[in-house]
N, C-alpha and C positions, 0 to 999 in steps of 0.2 A: 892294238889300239883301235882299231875299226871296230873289234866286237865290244869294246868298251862303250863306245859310243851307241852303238846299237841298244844293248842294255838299258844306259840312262834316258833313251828319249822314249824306249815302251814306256819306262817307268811313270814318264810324267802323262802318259796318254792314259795309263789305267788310276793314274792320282785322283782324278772327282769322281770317279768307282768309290776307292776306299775311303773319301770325305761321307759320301751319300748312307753306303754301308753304315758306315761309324756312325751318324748319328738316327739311322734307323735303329739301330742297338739299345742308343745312349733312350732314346724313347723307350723304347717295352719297357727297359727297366724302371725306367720312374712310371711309367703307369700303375707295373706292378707293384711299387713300391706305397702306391696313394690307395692301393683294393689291399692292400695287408693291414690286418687286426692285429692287433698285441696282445687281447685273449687269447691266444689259439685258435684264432675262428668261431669262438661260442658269440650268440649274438642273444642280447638281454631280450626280454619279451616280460612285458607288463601285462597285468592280469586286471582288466577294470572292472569286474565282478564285484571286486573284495571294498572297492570305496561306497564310502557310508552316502547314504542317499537324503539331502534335507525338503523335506515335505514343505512349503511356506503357504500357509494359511491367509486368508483377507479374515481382517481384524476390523468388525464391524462396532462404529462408533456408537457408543449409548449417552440418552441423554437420559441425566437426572430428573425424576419430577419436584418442581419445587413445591413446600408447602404453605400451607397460608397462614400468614401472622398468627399469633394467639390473639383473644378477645381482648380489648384495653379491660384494667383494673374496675371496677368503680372507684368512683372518689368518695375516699373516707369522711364522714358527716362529723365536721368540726362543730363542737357544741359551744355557743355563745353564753355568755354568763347573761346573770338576770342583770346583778351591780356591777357598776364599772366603779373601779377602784380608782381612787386619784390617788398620786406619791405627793408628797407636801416636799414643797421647794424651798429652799433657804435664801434668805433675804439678803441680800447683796448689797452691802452700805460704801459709800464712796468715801476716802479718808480724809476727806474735806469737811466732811460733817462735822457739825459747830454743837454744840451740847447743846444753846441756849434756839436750834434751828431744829425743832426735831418733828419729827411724821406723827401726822395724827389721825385719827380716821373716827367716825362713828360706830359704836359697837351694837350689834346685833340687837334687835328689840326682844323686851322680853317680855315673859307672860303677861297681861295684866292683872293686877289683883282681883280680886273677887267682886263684884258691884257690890255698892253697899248703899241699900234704901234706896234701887233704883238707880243711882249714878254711876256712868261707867268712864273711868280716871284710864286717859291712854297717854303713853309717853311717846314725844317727839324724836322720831329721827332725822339726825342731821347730815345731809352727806360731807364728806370729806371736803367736797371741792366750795363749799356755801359756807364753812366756818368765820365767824366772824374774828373769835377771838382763840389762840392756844394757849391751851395751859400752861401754865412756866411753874418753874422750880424757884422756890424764893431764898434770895444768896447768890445762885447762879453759880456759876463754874467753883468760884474761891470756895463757897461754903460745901459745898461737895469734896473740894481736895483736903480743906481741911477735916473732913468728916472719914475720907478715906485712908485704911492702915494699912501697911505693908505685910502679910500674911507670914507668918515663922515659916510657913513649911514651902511657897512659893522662893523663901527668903534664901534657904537653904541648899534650895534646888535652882536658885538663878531663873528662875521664869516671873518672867513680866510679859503684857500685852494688853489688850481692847476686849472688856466685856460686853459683849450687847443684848439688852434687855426690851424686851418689851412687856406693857403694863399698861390697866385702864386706870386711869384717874376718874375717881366719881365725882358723882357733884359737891360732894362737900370736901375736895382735895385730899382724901383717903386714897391708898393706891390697893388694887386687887389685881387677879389674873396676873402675875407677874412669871415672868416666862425667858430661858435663855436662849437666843438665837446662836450665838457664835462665841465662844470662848475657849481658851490656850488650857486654860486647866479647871480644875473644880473648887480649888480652893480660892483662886481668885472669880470666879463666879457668885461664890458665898459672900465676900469680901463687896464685892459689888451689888448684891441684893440688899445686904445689909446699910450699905451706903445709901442707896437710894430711899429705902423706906423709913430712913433718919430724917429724911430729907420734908419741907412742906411744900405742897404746889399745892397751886390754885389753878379752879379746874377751868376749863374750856366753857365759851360763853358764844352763844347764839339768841338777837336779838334781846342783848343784856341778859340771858336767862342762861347759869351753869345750866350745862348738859355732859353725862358720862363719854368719855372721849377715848379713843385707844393711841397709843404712840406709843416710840422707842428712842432709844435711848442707850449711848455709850457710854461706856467707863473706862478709860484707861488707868492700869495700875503698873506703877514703877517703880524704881526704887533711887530716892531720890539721896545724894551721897550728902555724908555729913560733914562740915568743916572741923579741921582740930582748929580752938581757940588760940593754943599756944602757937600753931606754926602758922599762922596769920598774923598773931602780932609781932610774930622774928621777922616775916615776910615784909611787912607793911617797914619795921627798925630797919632792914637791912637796904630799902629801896630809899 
């Protein structure tokens, strides 16, 4: 029993001996273990010979030179006419116009005749706005409608409307220059010329004295319906 004892108390004297040993140990080897390759020890080695080498350049700015306009055009030499042409405008009658009210005007003077033995005979013009007296048509509206016929071919085609004529009355209430301003068709045109120059007027007077006169002058042509005799008098029996 003594040397038992003996034994266990060296034991604990050389104990922080074998703590201090043991983890001197338990070191080397994990050093060693942090310098070991898992190649075999081969150690890579790069060669920077082989990489490509890029050269970069300064890239000097240019400027463009600008050039200069081209020279303007000349302007093309627009040639003026010698005559200047007038367009003739159409007369424009208000639907109010009365037959018995119509536009008159003085016409254009004309040559004088020839002297004869020394005398030179000139005719008066009158203006439009000095006229004393206008020519009128004698009968007046009725004897114009009764003068005017309904044309077959207007008839057949259903056209009716307003011819307007214009036309100088001379001094001796003859009509000339007769001319159509405005009209729906041709055949009521005819129809209306025809009417007018049936017609007598008396011409236009200045200082009591005829003078040749221009005016116009409408027509209306229509088609006026006919009564049956017979169903007028059922009508008139049966009321």
């Amino acid at each position: 029993m003594a040397l038992n004892k003996e034994d266990g108390a060296d034991l604990r004297k050389r104990y922080p001996l074998f703590i201090e040993g043991g983890m001197i140990m338990a070191l080397l080897v994990l050093i060693a273990a942090f310098r070991f390759t898992w190649d075999g020890g081969q150690k890579k080695t790069f060669d920077m010979s082989e990489q490509e080498t890029v050269d970069i350049k300064e890239v000097k700015q240019t400027q463009q030179k600008k050039k200069p306009p081209p020279p303007p055009r000349p302007p093309v030499p627009i040639e003026k006419p010698d005559d200047e042409v007038l367009e003739n405008e159409d007369l424009d009658f208000d639907s109010s116009l009365d037959l018995d009210e119509t536009l008159t005007k003085t016409t254009e003077r004309e040559a004088p005749p020839e002297p004869d033995e020394g005398e030179e005979e000139t005719e008066e013009v009158v203006p439009f706005a000095v006229i004393e007296e206008k020519p009128k048509m004698v009968g007046g509206r009725e004897a114009l409608y009764e003068e005017v016929s309904y044309p077959d071919f207007a008839k057949r085609a259903n056209i009716t409307g307003t011819v307007y004529l214009q036309f100088t009355v001379q001094k001796d209430g003859s009509l000339t220059d007769m001319k159509v301003l405005r009209s729906p068709h041709e055949s009521l045109s005819k129809e209306a010329i025809r009417a007018i120059k049936s017609m007598e007027f008396k011409p236009g007077k200045q200082r009591k004295e005829p003078v040749k006169t221009r005016m116009s002058q409408r027509v209306t042509i229509v088609m006026v319906p006919t009564v049956d005799p017979f169903s007028a008098t059922n009508s008139s029996t049966t009321s």
